[in-house]
Every structure is written in C-alpha cells, then in structure tokens.
TORFIVO-852063 format. One record per atom (N, C-alpha, C): atom name; x, y, z. Coordinates in Angstrom, 2 decimals, decimal comma. Example, Ala and Ser with C-alpha at 12.3 -4.5 7.8 and 13.67 -1.06 7.14 Angstrom:
% residues 2
<N; <13,19; -5,69; 7,80>>
<CA; <12,30; -4,50; 7,80>>
<C; <13,20; -3,30; 7,80>>
<N; <12,85; -2,25; 7,08>>
<CA; <13,67; -1,06; 7,14>>
<C; <12,90; 0,03; 7,87>>
END
This chain:
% residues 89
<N; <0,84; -1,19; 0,00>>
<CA; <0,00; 0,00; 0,00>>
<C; <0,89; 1,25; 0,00>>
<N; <0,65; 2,31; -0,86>>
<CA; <1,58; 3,40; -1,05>>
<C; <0,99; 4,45; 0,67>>
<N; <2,05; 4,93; 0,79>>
<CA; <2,03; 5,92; 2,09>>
<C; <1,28; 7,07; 1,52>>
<N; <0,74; 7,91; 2,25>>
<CA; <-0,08; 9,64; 1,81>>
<C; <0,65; 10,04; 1,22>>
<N; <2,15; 10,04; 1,38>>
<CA; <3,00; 11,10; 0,96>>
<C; <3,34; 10,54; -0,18>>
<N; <3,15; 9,33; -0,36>>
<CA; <3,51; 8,79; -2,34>>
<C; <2,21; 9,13; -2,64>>
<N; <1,34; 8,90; -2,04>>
<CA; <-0,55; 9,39; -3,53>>
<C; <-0,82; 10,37; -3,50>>
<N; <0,12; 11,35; -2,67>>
<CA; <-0,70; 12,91; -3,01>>
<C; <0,64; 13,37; -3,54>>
<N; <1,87; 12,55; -3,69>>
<CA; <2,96; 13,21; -5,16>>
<C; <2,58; 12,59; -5,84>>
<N; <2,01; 11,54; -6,14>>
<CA; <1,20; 11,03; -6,86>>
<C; <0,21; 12,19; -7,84>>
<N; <-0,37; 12,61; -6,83>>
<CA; <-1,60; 13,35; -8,01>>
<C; <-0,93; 14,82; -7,78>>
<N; <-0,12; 15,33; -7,43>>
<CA; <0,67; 17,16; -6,96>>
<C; <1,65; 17,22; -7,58>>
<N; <2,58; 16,01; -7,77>>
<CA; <4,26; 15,95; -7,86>>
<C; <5,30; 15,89; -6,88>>
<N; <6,33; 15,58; -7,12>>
<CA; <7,17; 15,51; -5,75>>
<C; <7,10; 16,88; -4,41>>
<N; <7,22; 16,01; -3,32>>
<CA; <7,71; 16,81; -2,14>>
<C; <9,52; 17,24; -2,44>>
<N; <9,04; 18,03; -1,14>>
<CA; <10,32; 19,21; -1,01>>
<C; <10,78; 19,09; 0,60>>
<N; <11,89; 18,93; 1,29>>
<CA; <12,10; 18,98; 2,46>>
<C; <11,63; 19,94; 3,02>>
<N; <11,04; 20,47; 4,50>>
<CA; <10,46; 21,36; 5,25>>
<C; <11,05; 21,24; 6,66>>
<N; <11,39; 21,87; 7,60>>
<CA; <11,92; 21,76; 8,88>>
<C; <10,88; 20,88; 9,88>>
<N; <11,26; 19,72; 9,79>>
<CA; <10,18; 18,54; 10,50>>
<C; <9,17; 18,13; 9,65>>
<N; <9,03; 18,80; 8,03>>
<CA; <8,21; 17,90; 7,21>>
<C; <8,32; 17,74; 5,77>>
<N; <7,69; 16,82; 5,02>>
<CA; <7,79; 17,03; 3,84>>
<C; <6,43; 17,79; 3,54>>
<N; <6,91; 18,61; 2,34>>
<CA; <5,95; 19,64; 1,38>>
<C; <5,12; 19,48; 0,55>>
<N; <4,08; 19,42; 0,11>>
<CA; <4,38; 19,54; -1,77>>
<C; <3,39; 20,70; -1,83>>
<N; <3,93; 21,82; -2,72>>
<CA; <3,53; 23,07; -3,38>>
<C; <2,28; 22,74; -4,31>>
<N; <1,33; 22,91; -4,24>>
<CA; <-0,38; 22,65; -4,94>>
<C; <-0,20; 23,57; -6,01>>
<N; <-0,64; 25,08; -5,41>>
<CA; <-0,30; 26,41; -5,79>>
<C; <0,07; 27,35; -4,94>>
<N; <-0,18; 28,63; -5,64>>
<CA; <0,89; 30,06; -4,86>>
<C; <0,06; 29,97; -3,40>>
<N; <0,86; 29,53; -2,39>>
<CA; <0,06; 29,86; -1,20>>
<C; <-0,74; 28,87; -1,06>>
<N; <-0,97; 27,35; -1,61>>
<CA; <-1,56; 26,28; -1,17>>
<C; <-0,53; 25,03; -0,73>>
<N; <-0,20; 24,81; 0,31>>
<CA; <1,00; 23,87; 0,59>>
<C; <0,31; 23,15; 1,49>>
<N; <0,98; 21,76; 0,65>>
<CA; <0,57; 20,34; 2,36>>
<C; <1,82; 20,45; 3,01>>
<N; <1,45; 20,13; 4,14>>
<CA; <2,65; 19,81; 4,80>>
<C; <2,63; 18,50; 5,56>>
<N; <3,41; 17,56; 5,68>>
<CA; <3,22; 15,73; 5,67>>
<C; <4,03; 15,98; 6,91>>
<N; <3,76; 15,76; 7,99>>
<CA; <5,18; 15,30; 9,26>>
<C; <5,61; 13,95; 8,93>>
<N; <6,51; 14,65; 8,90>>
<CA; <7,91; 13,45; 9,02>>
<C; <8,09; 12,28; 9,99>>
<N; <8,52; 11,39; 9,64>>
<CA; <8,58; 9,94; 10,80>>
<C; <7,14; 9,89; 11,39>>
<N; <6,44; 10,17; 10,76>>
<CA; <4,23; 9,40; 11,53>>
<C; <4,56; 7,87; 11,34>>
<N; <4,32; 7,08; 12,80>>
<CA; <5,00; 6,15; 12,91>>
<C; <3,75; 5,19; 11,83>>
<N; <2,40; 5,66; 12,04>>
<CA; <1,66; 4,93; 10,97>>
<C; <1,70; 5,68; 9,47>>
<N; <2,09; 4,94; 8,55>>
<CA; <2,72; 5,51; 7,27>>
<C; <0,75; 5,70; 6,47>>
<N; <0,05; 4,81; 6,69>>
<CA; <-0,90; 4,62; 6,09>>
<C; <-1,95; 6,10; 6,77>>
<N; <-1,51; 6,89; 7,38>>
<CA; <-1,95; 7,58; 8,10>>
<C; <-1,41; 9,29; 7,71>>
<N; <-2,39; 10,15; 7,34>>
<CA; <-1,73; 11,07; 6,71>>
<C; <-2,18; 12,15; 7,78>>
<N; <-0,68; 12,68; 8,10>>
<CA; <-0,92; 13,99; 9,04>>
<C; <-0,68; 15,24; 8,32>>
<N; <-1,86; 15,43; 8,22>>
<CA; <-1,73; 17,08; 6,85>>
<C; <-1,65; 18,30; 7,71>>
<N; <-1,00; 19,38; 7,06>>
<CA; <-1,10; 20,79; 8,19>>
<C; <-1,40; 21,30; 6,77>>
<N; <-2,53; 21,63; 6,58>>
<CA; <-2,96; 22,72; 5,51>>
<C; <-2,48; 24,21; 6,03>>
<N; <-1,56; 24,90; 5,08>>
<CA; <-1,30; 26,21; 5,43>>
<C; <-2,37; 26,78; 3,62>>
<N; <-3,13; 28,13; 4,33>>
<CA; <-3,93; 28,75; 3,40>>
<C; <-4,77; 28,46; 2,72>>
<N; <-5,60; 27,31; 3,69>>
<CA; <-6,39; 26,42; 3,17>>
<C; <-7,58; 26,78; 1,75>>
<N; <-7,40; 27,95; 2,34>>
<CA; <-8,68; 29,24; 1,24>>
<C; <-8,17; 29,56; 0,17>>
<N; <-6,75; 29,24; -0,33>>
<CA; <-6,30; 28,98; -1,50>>
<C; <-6,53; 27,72; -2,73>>
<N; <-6,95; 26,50; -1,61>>
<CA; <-7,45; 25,22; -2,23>>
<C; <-8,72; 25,60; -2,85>>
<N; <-8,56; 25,30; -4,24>>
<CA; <-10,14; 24,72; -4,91>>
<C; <-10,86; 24,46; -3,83>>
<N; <-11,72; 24,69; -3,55>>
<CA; <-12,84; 24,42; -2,96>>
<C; <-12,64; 24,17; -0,97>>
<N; <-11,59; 25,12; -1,10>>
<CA; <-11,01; 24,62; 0,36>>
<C; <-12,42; 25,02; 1,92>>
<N; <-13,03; 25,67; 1,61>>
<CA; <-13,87; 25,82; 2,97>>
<C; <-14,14; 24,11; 2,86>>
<N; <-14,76; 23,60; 1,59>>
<CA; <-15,15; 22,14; 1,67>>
<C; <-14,22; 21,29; 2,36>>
<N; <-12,87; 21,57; 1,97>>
<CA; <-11,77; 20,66; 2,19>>
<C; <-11,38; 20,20; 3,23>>
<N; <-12,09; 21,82; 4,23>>
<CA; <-11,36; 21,52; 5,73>>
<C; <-12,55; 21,17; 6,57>>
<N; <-14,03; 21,11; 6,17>>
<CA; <-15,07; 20,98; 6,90>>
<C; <-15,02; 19,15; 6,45>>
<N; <-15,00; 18,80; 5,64>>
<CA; <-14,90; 17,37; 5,21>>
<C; <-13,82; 16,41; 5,78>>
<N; <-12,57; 17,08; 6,05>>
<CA; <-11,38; 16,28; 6,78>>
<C; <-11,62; 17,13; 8,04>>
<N; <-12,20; 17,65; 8,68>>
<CA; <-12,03; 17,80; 10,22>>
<C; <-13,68; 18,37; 11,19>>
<N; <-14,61; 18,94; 9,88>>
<CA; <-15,77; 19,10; 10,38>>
<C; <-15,72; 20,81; 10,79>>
<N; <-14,90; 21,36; 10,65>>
<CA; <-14,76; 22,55; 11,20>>
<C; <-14,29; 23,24; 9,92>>
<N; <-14,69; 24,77; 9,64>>
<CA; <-13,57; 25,34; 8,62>>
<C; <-12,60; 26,21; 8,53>>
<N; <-12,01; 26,55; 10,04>>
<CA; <-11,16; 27,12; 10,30>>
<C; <-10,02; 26,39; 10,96>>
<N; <-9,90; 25,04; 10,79>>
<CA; <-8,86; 24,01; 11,33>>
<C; <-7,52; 23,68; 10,40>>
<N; <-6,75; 23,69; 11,11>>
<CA; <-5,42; 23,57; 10,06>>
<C; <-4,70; 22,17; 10,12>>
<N; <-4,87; 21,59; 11,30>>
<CA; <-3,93; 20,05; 11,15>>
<C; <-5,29; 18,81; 10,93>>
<N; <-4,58; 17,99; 10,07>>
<CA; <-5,81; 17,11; 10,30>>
<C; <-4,91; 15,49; 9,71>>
<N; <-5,87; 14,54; 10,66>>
<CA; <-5,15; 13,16; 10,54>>
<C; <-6,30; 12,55; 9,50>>
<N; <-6,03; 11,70; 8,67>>
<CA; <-7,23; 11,40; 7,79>>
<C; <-6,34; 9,68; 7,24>>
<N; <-7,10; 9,15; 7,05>>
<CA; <-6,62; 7,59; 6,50>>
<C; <-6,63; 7,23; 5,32>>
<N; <-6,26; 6,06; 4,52>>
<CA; <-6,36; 6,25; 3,26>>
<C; <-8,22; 5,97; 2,60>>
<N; <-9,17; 5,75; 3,31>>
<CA; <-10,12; 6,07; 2,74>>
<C; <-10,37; 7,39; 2,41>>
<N; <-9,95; 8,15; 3,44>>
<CA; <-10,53; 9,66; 3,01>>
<C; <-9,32; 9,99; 2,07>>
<N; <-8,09; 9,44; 1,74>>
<CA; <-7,13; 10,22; 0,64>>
<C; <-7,54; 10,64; -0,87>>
<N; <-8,52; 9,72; -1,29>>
<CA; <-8,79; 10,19; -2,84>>
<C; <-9,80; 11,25; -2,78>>
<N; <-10,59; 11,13; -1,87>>
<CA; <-11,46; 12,45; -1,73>>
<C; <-10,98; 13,74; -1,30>>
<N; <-10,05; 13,76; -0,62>>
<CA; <-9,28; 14,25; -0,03>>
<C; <-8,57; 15,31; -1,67>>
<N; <-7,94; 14,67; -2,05>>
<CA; <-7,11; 15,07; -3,47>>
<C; <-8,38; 15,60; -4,68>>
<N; <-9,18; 14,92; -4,53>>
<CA; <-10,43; 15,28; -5,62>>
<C; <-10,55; 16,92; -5,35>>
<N; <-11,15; 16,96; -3,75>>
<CA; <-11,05; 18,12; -3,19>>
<C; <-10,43; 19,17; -3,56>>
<N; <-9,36; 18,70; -3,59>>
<CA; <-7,98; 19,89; -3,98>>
<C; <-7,90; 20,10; -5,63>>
<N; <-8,40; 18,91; -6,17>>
<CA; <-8,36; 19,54; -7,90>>
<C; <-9,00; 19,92; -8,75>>
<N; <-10,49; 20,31; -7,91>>
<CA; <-11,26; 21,26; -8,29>>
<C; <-11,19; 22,61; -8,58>>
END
C-alpha cells in the first residue's frame, strides 16, 4: 500500500524537504505539509497552510475535520482520494 505522501505526489508531484516535514507546493500559497517519521505511514498527518487557497477549500477543511477554520488534520487512506479530488477542483 503506497504511504499519503507517495498518492498525493502522486496526483501534486514531488515533495520538497520542510523543517520537521515534507511539502508539496499545490499552488501560490496552497501547501501540504506531511510530518515526518508518523510512525503509521498509512496515516496522513496534513497541516494545511492557506487552506482558502485550495479549490474548494472551505469544503476541504469541513470534510477532513468538520470545522472550517482548522489547520492540522489526521485522515486515512479512505478519506485520501477524496481528499485530493477536493484539492483539484
């Protein structure tokens, strides 16, 4: 089973090192940010910075955390393709 951080370079393109995480750049001002060493790999710890830059991001963050002003969120690989759909709207 591929980790979060291979299916969302998967559908974004490669990550970029970050101080305690890996990156990957969406667009200007839309960045994931993946923590580093999450001892469950199948387990994606996202820190959305500028979430209101994502396609459809009020959706993005009420759907992975229920709230729409939340910035970290743990989500599994069921929610990953919806998750990415989200973002490529």
């Amino acid at each position: 089973m591929m980790t979060a951080l291979e299916r969302f370079e998967q559908a974004f393109g490669p990550s970029y090192a970050r101080k305690g995480y890996d990156a990957i750049q969406i667009r200007e001002g839309a960045v994931l940010y993946f923590r580093r060493g999450f001892k469950n790999r199948n387990i994606a710890r996202i820190n959305l910075k500028r979430v209101w830059n994502f396609p459809n991001g009020g959706l993005l963050a009420a759907y992975l955390r229920g709230t729409e002003d939340a910035i970290d969120y743990c989500i599994g690989p069921e929610h990953w393709d919806h998750a990415i759909e989200l973002m490529q709207r």
